[in-house]
DRENVORO-225380 format. One record per residue: z, y, x of N, C-alpha, C, O in turn. Coordinates in nm, 2 decimals, padded with zeros to 4 digits. Last residue first. Layout:
REM residues N
n.Z|n.Y|n.X|ca.Z|ca.Y|ca.X|c.Z|c.Y|c.X|o.Z|o.Y|o.X
Z|Y|X|Z|Y|X|Z|Y|X|Z|Y|X $
...
This chain:
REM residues 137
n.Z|n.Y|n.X|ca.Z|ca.Y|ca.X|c.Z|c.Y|c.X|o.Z|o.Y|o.X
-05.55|-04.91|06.40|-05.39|-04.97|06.39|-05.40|-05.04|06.53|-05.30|-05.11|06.57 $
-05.61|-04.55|06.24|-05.62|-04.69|06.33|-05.57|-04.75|06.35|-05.46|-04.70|06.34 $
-05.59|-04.52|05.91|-05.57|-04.49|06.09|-05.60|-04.56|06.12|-05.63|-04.65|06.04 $
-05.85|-04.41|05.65|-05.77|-04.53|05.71|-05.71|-04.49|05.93|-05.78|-04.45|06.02 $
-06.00|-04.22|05.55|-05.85|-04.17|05.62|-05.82|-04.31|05.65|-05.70|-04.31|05.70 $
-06.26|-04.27|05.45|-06.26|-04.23|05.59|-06.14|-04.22|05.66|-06.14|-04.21|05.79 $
-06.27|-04.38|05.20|-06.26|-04.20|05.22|-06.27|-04.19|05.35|-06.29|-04.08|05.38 $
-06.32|-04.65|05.23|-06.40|-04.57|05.18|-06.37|-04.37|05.17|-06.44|-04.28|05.14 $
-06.28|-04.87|05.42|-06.20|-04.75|05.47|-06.32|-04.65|05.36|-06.41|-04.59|05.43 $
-06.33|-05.18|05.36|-06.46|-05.09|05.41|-06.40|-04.88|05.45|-06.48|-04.80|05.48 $
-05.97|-05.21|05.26|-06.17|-05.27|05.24|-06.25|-05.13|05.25|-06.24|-05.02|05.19 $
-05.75|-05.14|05.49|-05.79|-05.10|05.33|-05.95|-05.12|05.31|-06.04|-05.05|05.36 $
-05.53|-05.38|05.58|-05.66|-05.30|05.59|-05.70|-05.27|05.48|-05.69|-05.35|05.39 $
-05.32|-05.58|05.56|-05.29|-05.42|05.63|-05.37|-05.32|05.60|-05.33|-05.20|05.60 $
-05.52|-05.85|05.70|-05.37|-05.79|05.62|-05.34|-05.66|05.71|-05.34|-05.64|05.83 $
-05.74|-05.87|05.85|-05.74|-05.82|05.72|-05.60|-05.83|05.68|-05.61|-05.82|05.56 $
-05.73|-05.88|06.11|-05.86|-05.82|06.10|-05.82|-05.79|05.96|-05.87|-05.69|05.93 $
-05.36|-05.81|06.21|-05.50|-05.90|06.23|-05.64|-05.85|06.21|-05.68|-05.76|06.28 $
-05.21|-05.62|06.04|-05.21|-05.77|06.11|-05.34|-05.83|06.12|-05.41|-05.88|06.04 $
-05.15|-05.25|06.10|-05.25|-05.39|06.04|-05.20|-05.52|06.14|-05.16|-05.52|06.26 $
-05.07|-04.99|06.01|-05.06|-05.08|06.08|-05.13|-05.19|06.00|-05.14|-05.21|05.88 $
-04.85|-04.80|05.79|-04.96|-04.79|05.84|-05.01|-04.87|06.02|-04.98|-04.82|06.13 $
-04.61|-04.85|05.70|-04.73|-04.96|05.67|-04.88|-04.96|05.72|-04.97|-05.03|05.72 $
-04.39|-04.72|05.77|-04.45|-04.70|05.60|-04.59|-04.80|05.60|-04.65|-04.81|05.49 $
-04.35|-04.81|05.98|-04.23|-04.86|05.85|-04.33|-04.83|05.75|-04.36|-04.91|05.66 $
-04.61|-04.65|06.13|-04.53|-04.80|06.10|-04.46|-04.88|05.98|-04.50|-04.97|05.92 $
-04.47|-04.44|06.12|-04.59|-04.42|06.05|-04.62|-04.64|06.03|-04.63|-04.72|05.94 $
-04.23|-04.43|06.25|-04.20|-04.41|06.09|-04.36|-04.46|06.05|-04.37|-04.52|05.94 $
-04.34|-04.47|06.51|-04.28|-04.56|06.48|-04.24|-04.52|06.30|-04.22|-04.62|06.23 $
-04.50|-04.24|06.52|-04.55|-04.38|06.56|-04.46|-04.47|06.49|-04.51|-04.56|06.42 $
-04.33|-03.99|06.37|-04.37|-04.06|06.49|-04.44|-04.20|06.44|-04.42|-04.24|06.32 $
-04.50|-03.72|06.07|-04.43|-03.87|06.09|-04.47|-03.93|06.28|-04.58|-03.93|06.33 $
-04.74|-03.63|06.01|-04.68|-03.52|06.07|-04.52|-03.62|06.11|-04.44|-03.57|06.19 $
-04.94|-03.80|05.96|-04.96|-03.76|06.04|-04.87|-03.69|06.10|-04.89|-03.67|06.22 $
-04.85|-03.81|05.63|-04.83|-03.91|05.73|-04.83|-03.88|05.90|-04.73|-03.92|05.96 $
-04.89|-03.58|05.56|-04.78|-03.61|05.57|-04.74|-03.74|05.65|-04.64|-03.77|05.71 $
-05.19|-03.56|05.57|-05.10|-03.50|05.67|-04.97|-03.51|05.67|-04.91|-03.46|05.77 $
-05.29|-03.80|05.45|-05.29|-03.77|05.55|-05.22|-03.72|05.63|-05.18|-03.77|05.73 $
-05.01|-03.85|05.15|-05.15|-03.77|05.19|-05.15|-03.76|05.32|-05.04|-03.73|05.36 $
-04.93|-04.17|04.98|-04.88|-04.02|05.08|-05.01|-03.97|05.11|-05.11|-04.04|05.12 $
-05.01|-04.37|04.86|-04.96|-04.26|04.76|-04.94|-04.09|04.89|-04.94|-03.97|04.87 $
-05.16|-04.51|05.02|-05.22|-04.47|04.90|-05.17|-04.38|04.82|-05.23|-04.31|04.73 $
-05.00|-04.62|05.23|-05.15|-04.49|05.25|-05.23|-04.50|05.13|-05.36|-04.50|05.14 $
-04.80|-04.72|05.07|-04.76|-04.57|05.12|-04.91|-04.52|05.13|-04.95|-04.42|05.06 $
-04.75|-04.97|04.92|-04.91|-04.92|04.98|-04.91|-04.78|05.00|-04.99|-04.71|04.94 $
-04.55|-05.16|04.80|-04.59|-05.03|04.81|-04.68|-05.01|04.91|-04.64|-05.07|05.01 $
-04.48|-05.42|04.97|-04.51|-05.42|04.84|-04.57|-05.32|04.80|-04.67|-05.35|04.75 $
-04.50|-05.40|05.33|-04.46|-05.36|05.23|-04.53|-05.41|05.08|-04.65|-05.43|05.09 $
-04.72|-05.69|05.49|-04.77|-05.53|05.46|-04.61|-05.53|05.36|-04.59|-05.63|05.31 $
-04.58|-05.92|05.71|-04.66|-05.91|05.57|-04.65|-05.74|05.55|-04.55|-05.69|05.60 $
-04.45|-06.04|05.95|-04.60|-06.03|05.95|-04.65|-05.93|05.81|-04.77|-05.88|05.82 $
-04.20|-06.10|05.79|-04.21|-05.96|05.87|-04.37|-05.94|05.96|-04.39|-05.84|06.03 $
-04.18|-06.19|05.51|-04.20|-06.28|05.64|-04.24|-06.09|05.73|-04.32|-06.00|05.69 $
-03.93|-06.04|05.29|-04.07|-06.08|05.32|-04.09|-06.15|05.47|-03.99|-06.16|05.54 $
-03.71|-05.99|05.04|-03.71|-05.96|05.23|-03.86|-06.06|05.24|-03.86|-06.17|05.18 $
-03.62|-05.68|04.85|-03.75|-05.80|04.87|-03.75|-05.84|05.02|-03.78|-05.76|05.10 $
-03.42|-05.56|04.68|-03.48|-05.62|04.78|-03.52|-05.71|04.77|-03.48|-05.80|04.70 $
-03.35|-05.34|04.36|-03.39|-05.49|04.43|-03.47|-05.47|04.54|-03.57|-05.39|04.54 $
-03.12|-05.24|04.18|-03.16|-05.19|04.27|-03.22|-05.38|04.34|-03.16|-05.48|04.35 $
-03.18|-05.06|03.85|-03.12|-05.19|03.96|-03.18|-05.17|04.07|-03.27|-05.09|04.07 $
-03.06|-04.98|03.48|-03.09|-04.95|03.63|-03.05|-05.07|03.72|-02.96|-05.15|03.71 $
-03.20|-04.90|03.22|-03.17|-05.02|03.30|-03.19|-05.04|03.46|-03.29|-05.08|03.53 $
-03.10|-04.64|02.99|-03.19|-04.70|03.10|-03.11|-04.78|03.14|-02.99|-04.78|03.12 $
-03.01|-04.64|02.61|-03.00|-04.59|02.76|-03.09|-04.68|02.89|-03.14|-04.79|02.87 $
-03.07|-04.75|02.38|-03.09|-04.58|02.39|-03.03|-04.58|02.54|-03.01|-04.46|02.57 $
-03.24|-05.05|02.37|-03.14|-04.99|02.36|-03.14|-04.80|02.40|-03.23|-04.75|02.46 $
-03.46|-05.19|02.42|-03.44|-05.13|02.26|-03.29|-05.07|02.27|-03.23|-05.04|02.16 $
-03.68|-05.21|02.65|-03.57|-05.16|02.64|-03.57|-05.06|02.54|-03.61|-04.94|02.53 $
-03.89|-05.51|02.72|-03.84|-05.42|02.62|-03.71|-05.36|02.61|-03.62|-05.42|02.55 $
-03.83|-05.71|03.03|-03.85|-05.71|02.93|-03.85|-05.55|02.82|-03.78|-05.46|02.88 $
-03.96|-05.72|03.37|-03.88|-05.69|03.27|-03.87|-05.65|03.10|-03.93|-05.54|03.06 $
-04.10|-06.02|03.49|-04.14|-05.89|03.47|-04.01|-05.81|03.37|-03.98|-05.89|03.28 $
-04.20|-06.30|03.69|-04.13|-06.23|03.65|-04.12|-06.06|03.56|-04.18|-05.99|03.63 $
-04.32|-06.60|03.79|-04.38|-06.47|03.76|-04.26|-06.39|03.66|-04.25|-06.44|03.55 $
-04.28|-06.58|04.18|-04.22|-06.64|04.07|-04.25|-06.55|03.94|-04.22|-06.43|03.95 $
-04.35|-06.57|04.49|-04.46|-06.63|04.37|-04.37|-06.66|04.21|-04.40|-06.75|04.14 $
-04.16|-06.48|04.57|-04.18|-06.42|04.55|-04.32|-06.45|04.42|-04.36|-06.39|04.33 $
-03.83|-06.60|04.38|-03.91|-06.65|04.50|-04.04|-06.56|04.47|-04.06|-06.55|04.34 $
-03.52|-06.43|04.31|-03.61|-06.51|04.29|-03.73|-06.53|04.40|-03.72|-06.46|04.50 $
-03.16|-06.35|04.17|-03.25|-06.39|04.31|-03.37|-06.45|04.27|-03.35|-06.54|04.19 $
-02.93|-06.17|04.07|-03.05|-06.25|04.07|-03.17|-06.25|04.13|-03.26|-06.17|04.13 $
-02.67|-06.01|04.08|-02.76|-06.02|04.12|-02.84|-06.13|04.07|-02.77|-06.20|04.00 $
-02.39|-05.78|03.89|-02.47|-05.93|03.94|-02.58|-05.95|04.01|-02.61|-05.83|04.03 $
-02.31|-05.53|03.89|-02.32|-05.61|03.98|-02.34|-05.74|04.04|-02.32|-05.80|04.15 $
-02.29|-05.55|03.53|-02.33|-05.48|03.64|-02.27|-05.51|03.76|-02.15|-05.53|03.74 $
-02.36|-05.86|03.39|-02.31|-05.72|03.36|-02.33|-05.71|03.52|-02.37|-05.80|03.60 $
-02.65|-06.01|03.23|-02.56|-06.03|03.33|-02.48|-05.92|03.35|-02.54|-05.83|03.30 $
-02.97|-06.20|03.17|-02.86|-06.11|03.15|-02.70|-06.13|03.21|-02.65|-06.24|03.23 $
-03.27|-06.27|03.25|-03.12|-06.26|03.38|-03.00|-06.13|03.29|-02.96|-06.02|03.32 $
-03.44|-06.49|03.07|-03.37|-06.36|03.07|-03.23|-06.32|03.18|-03.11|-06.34|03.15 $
-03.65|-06.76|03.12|-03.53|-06.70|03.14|-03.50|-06.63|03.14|-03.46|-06.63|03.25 $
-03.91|-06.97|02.97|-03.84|-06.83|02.99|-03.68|-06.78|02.98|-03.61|-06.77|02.88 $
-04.06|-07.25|03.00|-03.94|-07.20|02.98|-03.90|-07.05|03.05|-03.87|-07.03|03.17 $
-04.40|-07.25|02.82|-04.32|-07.28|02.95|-04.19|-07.19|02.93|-04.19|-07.09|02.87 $
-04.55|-07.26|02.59|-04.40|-07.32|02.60|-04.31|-07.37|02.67|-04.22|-07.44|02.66 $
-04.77|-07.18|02.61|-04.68|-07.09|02.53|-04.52|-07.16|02.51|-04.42|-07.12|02.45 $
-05.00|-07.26|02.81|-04.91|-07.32|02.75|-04.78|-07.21|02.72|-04.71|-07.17|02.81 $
-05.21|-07.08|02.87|-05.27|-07.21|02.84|-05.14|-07.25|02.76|-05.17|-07.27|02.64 $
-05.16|-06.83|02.95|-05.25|-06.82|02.89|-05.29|-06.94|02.83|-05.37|-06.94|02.74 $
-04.96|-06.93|03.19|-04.92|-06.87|03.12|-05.00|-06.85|02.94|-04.93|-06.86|02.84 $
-05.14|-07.08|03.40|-05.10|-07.17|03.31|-05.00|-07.08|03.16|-04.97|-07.14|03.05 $
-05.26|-06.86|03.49|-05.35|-06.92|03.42|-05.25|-07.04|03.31|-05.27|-07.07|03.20 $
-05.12|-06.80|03.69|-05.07|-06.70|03.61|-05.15|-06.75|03.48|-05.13|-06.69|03.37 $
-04.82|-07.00|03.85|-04.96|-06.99|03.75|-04.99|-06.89|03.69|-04.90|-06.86|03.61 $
-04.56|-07.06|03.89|-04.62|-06.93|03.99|-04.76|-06.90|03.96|-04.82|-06.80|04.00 $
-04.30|-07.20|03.71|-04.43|-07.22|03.80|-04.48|-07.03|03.84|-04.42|-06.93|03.82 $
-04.02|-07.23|03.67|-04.10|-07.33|03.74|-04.22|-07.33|03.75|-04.28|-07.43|03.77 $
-03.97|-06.95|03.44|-03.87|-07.11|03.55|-04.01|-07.18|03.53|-04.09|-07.18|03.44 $
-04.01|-06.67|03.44|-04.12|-06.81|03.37|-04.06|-06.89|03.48|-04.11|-06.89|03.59 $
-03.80|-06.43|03.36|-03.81|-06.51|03.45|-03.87|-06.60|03.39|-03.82|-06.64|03.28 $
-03.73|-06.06|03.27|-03.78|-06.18|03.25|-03.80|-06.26|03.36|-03.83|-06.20|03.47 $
-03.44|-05.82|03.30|-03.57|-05.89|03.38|-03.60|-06.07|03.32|-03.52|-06.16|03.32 $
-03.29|-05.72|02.94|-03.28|-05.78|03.13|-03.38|-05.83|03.18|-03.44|-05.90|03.10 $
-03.35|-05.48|02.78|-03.49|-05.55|02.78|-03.46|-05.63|02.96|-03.53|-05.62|03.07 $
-03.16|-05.42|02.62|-03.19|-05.33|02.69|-03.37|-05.38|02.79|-03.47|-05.32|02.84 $
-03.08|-05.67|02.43|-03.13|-05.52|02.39|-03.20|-05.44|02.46|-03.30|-05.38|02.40 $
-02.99|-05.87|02.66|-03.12|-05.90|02.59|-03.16|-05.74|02.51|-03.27|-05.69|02.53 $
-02.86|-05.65|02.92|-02.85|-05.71|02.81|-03.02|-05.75|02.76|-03.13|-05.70|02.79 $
-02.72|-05.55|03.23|-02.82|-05.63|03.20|-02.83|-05.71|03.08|-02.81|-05.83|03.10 $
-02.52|-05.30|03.29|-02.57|-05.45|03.28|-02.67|-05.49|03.17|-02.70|-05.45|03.05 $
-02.62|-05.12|03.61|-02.63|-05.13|03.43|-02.60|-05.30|03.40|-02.64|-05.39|03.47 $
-02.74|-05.27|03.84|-02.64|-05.10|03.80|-02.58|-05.10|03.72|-02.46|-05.08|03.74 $
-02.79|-05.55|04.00|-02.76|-05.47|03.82|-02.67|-05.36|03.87|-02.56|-05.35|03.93 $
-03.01|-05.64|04.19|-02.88|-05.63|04.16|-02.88|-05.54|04.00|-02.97|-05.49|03.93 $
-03.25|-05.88|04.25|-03.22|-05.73|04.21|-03.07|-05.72|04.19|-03.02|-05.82|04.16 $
-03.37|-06.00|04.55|-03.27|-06.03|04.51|-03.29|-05.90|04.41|-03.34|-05.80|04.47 $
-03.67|-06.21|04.66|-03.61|-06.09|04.60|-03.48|-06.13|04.53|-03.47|-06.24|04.48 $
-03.86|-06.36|04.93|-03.75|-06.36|04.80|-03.74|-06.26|04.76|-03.81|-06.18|04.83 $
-04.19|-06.43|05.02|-04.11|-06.33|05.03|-04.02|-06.37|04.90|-04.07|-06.40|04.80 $
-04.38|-06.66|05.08|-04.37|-06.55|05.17|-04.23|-06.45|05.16|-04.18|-06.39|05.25 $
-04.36|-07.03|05.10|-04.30|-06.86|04.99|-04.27|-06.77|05.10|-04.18|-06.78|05.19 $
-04.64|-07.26|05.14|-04.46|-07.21|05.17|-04.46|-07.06|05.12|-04.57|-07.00|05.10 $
-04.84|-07.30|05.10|-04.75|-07.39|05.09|-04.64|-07.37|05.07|-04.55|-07.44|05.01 $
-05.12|-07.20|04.93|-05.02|-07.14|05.04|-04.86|-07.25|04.99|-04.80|-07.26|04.89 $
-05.28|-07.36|04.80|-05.35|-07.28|04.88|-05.24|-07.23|05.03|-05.27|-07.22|05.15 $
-05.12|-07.65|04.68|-05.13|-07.51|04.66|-05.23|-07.44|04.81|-05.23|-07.50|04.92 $
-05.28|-07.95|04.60|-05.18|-07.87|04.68|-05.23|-07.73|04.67|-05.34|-07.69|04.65 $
């Protein structure tokens, strides 16, 4: 049995652009979440989400996915949500890209959305706060 039983987070992307094998549509490995079984068996089934613009495709968050090669002369635009168990940190790690004072100059409640905040003793926390800017949560 898996470590974690149940799927913390879906994602839906939607298509701006449509979504061709040329343009390199989002890759999908149907049926597993291994990233070891990738490296072992060269003949697990890969899906390509091609599709014209406004489709969506939906997947689970353990699902290994990634976008393919874009051989075509224009970009592949999309827009995707991720709805997550609302205990869990953002995907982006804001107090890594924003600088202190931009954070700081943000209410309680924005400083929040962006993730600054912790669940518990370790989701949220940045190991051992090595520059010293970790807030408080």
């Amino acid at each position: 049995m898996d470590l974690l039983s149940f799927e913390l987070q879906i994602s839906a992307l939607w298509a701006l652009d449509d979504f061709s094998e040329e343009n390199g549509a989002t890759r999908i490995v149907m049926g597993t979440s291994d990233l070891d079984a990738l490296s072992d068996d060269d003949s697990l089934p890969v899906a390509q989400a091609i599709m014209p613009k406004g489709s969506v495709v939906m997947y689970l968050g353990s699902t290994i996915h990634g976008g393919g090669a874009n051989h075509s002369s224009q970009p592949r635009k999309a827009v995707v949500n991720t709805y997550a168990l609302g205990w869990l940190r953002q995907e982006e790690n804001q107090y890594l890209a924003l600088s202190p004072e931009a954070v700081a100059s943000q209410s309680d409640e924005v400083q929040r959305l962006l993730g600054f905040q912790a669940h518990g003793p370790h989701l949220g926390v940045w190991p051992d706060d090595p520059d010293g800017l970790w807030f408080d949560s």
